[in-house]
Wavefront OBJ file of the C-alpha trace (Angstrom):
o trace
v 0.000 0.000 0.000
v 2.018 3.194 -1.051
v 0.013 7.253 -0.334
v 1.833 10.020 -1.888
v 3.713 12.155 1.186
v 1.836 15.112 -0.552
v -2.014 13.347 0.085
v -1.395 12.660 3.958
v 0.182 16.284 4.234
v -2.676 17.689 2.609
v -5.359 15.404 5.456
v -3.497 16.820 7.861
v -4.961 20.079 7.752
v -8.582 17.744 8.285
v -6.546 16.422 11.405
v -5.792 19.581 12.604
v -9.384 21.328 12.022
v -10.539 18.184 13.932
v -7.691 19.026 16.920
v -9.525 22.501 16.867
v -12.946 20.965 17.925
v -11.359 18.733 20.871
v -9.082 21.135 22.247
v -12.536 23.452 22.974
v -15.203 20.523 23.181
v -13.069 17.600 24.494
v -13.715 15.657 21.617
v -14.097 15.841 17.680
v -10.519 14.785 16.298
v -12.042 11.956 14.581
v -15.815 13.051 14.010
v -14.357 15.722 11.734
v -11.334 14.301 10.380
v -12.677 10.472 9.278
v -14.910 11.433 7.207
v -12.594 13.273 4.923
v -9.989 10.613 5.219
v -12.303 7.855 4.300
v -12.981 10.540 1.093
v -9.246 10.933 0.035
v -7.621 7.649 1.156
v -9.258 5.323 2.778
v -6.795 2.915 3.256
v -5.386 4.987 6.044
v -8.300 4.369 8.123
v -8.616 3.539 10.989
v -4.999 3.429 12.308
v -3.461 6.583 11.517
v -6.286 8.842 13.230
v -5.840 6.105 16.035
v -2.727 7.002 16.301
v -3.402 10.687 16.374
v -6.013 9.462 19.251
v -3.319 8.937 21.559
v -1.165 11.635 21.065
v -3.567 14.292 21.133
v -4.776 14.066 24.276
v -2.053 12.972 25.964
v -0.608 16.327 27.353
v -4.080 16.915 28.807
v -3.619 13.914 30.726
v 0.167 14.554 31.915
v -1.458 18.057 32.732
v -4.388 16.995 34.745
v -4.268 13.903 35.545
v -6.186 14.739 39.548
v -9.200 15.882 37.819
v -10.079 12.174 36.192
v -12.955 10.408 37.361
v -11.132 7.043 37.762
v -14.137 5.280 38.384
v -15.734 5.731 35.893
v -12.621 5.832 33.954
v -11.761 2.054 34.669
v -15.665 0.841 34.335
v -15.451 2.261 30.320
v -12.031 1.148 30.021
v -12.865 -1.835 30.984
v -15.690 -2.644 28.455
v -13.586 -1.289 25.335
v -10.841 -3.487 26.246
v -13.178 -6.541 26.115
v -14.479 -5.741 22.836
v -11.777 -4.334 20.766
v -11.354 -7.678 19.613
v -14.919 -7.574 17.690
v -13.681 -4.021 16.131
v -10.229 -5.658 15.337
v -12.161 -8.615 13.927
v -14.779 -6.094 11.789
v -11.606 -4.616 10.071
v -9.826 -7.689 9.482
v -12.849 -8.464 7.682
v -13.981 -5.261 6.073
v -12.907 -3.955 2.875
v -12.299 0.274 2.215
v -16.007 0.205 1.209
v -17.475 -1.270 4.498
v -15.010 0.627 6.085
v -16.389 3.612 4.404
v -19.995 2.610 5.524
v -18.903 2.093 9.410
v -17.713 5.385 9.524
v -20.523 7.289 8.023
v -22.974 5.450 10.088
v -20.958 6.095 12.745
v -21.196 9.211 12.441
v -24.702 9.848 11.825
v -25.327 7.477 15.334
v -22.833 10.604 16.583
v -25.167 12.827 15.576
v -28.179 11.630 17.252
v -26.637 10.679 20.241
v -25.241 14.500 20.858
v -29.074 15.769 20.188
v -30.873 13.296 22.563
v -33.080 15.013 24.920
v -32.684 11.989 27.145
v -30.429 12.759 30.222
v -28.086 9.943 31.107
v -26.488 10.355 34.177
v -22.485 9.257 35.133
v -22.707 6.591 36.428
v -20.578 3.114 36.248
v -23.622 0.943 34.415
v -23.812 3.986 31.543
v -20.025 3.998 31.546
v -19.865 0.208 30.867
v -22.041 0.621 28.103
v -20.217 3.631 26.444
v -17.046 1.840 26.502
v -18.640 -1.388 25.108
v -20.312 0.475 21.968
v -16.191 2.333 21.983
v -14.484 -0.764 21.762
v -16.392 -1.727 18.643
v -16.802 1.746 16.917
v -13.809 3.310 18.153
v -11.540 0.201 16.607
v -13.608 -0.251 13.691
v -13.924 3.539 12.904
v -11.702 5.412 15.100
v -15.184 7.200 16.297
v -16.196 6.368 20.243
v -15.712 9.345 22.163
v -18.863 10.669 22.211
v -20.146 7.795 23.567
v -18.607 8.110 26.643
v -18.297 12.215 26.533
v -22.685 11.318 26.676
v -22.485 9.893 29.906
v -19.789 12.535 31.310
v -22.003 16.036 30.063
v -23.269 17.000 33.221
v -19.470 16.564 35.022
v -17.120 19.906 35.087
v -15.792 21.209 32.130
v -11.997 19.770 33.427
v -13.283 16.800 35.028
v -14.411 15.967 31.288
v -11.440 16.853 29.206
v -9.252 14.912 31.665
v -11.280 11.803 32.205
v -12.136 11.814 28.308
v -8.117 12.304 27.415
v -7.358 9.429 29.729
v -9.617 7.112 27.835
v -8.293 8.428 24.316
v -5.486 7.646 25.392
v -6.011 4.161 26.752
v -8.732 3.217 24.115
v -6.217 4.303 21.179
v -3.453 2.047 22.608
v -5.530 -0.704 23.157
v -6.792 -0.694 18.989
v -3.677 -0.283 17.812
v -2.113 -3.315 19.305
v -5.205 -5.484 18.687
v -4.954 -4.095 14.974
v -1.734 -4.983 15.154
v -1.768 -8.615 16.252
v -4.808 -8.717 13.662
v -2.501 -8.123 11.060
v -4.823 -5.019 10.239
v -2.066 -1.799 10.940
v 0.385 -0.993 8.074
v 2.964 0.769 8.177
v 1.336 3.227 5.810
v -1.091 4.144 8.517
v 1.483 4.262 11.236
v 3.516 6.665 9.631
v 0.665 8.885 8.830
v -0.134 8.913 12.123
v 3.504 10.123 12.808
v 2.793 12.944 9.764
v -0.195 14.627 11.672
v 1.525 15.034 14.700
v 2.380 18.631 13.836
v -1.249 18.853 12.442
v -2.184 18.137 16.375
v -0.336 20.964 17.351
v -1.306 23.599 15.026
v -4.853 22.548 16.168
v -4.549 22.570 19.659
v -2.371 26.385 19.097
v -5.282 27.473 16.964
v -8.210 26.636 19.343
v -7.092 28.486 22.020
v -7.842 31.930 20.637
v -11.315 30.081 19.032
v -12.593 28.995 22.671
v -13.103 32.269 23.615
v -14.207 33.401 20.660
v -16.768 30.906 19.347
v -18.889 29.438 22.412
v -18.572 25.806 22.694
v -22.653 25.618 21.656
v -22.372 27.361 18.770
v -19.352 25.383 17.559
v -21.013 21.900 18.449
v -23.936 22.567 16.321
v -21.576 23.785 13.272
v -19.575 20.798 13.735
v -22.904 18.519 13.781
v -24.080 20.413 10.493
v -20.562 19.502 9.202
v -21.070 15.682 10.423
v -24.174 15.252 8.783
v -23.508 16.485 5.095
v -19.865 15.013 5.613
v -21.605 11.497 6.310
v -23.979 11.210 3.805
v -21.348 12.196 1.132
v -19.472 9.363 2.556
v -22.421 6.888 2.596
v -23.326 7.751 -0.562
v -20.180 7.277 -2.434
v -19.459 3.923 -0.666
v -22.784 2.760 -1.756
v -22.100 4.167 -5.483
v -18.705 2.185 -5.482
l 1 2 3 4 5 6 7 8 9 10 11 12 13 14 15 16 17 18 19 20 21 22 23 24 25 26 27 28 29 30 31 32 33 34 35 36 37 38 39 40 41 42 43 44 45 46 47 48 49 50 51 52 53 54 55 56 57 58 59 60 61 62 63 64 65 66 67 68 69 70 71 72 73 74 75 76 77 78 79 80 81 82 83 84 85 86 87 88 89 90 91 92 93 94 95 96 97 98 99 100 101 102 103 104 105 106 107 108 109 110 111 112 113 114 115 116 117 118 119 120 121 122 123 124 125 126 127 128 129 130 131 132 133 134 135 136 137 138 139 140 141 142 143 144 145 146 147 148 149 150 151 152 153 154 155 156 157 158 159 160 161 162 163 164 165 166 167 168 169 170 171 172 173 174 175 176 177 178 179 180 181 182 183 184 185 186 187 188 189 190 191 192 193 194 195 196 197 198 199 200 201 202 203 204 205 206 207 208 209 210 211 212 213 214 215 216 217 218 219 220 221 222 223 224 225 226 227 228 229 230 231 232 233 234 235 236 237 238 239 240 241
């Protein structure tokens, strides 16, 4: 599998747009930047924005690591880890068109989830069952925080970012090496990874002057606007193909 340096240069500035939106909302990296991937060149999904998973957030966690919930941390941790395996085993079996698919469905299911009237509370059952749907979609697709950001909403703003960072962190470890004993991480994807590193940081530099700009509101619903018509584009030309 060979990408032009020029092509994952280019999705880095996707990478770093999607950087923007979790440095102010705690999460977004891959909600914005998948779908554009999957667009341009698919075959670097999901383990290069995995790898961008755990770098990202990982300052945040050196940073702040007293403000994570660790209970609730360990309860969606724990879930994800048990079924990574099924999201390793979807991509081992999936082809750049069902990849495709997984990740515009995925983020529609985003979508919804983030304008559910229903109130779900943080608590360890609702935290089990965020990191269960993770393990599968966030493997699979490189798309799970939301899940769990869901059942943290009604926590403080820093008891979010840290908790969420903490389970980027552990969640995007956890794919990559059950991608990687799948036999479903290439070296392609690894070193685009490695690429958008920089990307992360111009992101994170540029959202700092954003967040008090732009409220975080207003920014979630252009960044659910942008979700929508990114997904069905995606659908839609996976279905075409």
């Amino acid at each position: 599998m060979s990408v032009a340096v020029s092509t994952v240069l280019l999705l880095g500035f996707a990478v770093a747009a999607g950087a923007v939106v979790q440095s102010a909302v705690g999460f977004g990296l891959a909600v914005v930047a998948a779908p554009v991937v999957v667009l341009v060149e698919p075959t670097l999904m999901p383990g290069s924005l995995l790898v961008c998973g755990f770098f990202l957030p990982l300052w945040e966690v050196l940073r702040n690591e007293r403000d994570i919930d660790v209970r609730l941390l360990i309860s969606a941790y724990g879930t994800r880890l048990l079924l990574t395996p099924l999201g390793a085993g979807i991509v081992a079996w999936a082809g750049t068109r069902e990849i495709a698919l997984t990740v515009g469905v995925m983020i529609l299911v985003v979508v919804v989830v983030s304008i559910t009237p229903i109130q779900v509370r943080a608590s360890v059952p609702n935290a089990l069952a965020a990191g269960a749907v993770t393990g599968v979609a966030g493997t699979a697709a490189s798309i799970g925080g939301p899940f769990f950001a869901m059942v943290l909403q009604h926590e403080p703003p820093s008891r979010i970012r840290s908790t969420l960072a903490a389970f980027f962190v552990l969640g995007s470890m956890t794919s990559l090496v059950a991608l990687a004993l799948a036999g479903e991480l290439p070296r392609t994807q690894i070193w685009a990874g490695a690429l958008w590193v920089p990307f992360l940081a111009l992101g994170v530099w540029l959202g700092r002057p954003l967040r008090a700009a732009v409220s975080p509101a207003r920014m979630r619903r252009a960044v659910l606007v942008f979700c929508v018509v990114a997904s069905v584009v995606v659908i839609g030309r996976a279905v075409l193909h």
